[in-house]
Short mmCIF file of the C-alpha atoms (twelve columns), coordinates in Angstrom:
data_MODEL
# 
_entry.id   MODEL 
# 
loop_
_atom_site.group_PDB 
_atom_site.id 
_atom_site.type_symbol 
_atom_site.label_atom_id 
_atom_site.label_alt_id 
_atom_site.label_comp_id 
_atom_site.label_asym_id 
_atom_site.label_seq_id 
_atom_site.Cartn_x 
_atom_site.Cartn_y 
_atom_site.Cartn_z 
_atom_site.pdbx_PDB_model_num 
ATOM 1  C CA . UNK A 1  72.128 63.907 89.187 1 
ATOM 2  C CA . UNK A 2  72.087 60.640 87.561 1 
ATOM 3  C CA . UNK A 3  74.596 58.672 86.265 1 
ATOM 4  C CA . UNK A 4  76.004 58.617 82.678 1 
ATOM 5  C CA . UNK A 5  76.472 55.034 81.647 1 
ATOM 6  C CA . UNK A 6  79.635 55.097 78.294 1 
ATOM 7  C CA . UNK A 7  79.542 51.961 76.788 1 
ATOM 8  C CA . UNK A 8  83.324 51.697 75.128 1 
ATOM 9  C CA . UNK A 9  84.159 50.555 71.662 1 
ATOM 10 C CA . UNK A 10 87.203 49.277 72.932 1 
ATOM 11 C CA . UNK A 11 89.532 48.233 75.605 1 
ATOM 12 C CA . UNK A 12 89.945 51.906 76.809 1 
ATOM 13 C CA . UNK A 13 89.060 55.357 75.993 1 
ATOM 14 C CA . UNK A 14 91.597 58.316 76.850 1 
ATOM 15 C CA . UNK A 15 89.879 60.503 79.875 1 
ATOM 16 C CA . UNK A 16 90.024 64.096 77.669 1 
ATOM 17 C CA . UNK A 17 88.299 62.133 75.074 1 
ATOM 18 C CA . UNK A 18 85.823 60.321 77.059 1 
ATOM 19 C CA . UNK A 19 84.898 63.927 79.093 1 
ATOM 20 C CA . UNK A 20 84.113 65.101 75.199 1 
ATOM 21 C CA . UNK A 21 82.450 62.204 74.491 1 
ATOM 22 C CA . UNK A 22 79.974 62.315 76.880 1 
ATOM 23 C CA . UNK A 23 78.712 65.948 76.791 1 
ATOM 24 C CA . UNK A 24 80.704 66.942 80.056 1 
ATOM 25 C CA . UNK A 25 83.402 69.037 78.328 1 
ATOM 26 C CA . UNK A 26 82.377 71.131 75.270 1 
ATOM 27 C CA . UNK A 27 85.912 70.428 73.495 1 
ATOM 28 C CA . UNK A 28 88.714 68.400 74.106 1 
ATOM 29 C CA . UNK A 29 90.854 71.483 74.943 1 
ATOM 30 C CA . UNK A 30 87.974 72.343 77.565 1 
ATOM 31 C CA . UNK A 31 88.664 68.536 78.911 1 
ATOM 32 C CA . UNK A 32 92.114 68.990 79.284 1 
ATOM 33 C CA . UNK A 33 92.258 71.740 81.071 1 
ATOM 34 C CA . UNK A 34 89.552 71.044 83.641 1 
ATOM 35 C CA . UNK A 35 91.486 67.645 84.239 1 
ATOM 36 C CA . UNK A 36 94.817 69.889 84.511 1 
ATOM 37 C CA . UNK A 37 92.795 72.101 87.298 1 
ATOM 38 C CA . UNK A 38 92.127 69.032 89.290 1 
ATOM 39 C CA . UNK A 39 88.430 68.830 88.521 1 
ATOM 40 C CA . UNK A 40 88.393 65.657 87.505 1 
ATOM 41 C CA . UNK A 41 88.288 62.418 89.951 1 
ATOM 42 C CA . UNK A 42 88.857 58.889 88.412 1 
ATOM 43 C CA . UNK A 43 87.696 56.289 91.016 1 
ATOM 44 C CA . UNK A 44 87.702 58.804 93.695 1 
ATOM 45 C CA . UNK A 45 90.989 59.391 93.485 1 
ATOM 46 C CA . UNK A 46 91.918 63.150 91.717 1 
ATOM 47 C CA . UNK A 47 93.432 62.154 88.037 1 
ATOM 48 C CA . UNK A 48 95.968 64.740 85.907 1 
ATOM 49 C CA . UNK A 49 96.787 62.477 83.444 1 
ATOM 50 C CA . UNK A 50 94.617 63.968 80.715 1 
ATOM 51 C CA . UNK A 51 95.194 61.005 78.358 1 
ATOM 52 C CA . UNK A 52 94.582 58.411 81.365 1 
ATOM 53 C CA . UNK A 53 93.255 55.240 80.022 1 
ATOM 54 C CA . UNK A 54 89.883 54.841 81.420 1 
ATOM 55 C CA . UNK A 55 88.689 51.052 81.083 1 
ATOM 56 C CA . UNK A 56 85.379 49.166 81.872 1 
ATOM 57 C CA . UNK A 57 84.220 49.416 85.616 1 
ATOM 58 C CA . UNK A 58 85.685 52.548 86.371 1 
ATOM 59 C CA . UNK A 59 83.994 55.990 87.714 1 
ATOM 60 C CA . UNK A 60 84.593 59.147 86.119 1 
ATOM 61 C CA . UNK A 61 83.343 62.120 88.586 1 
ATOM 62 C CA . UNK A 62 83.731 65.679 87.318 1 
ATOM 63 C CA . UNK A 63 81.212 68.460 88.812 1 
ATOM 64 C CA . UNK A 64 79.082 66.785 90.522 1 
ATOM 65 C CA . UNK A 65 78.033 64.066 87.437 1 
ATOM 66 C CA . UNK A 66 79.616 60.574 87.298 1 
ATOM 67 C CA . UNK A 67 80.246 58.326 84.002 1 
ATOM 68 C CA . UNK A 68 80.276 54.692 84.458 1 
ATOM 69 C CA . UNK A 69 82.480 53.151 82.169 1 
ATOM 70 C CA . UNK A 70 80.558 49.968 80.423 1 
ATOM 71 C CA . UNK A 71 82.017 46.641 78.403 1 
ATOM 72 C CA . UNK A 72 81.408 46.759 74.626 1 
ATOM 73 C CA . UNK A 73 78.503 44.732 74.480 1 
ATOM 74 C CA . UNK A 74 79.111 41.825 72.038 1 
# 
């Protein structure tokens, strides 16, 4: 599967929210508990915090798809 490239709006995005965001969770409740289940890898390391800040340059992996996290352009 391809990547998903997020381009923030900020300096970070919580991990629930950026799971919604993208398409990969169909609710934020859905996000939470996936990340509480241990589905959800944040730089290949396996992340439970589900309000982890998530900030440019890092890898989301969840299922077999991966965000990249992108600067806000200027």
């Amino acid at each position: 599967m391809q990547d998903i490239s997020f381009e923030l709006r900020g300096e970070y995005i919580e991990l629930d929210k950026l799971l919604k965001a993208t398409g990969l969770a169909e609710s934020g409740g859905r996000a939470r508990v996936m990340i509480t289940e241990g589905q959800v890898q944040v730089d290949g390391r396996a992340e439970s915090r589900k309000t982890a800040k998530i900030r440019a340059g890092q890898r989301v992996q969840l299922a077999g798809q991966a965000i990249v996290v992108l600067a806000p352009s200027a």
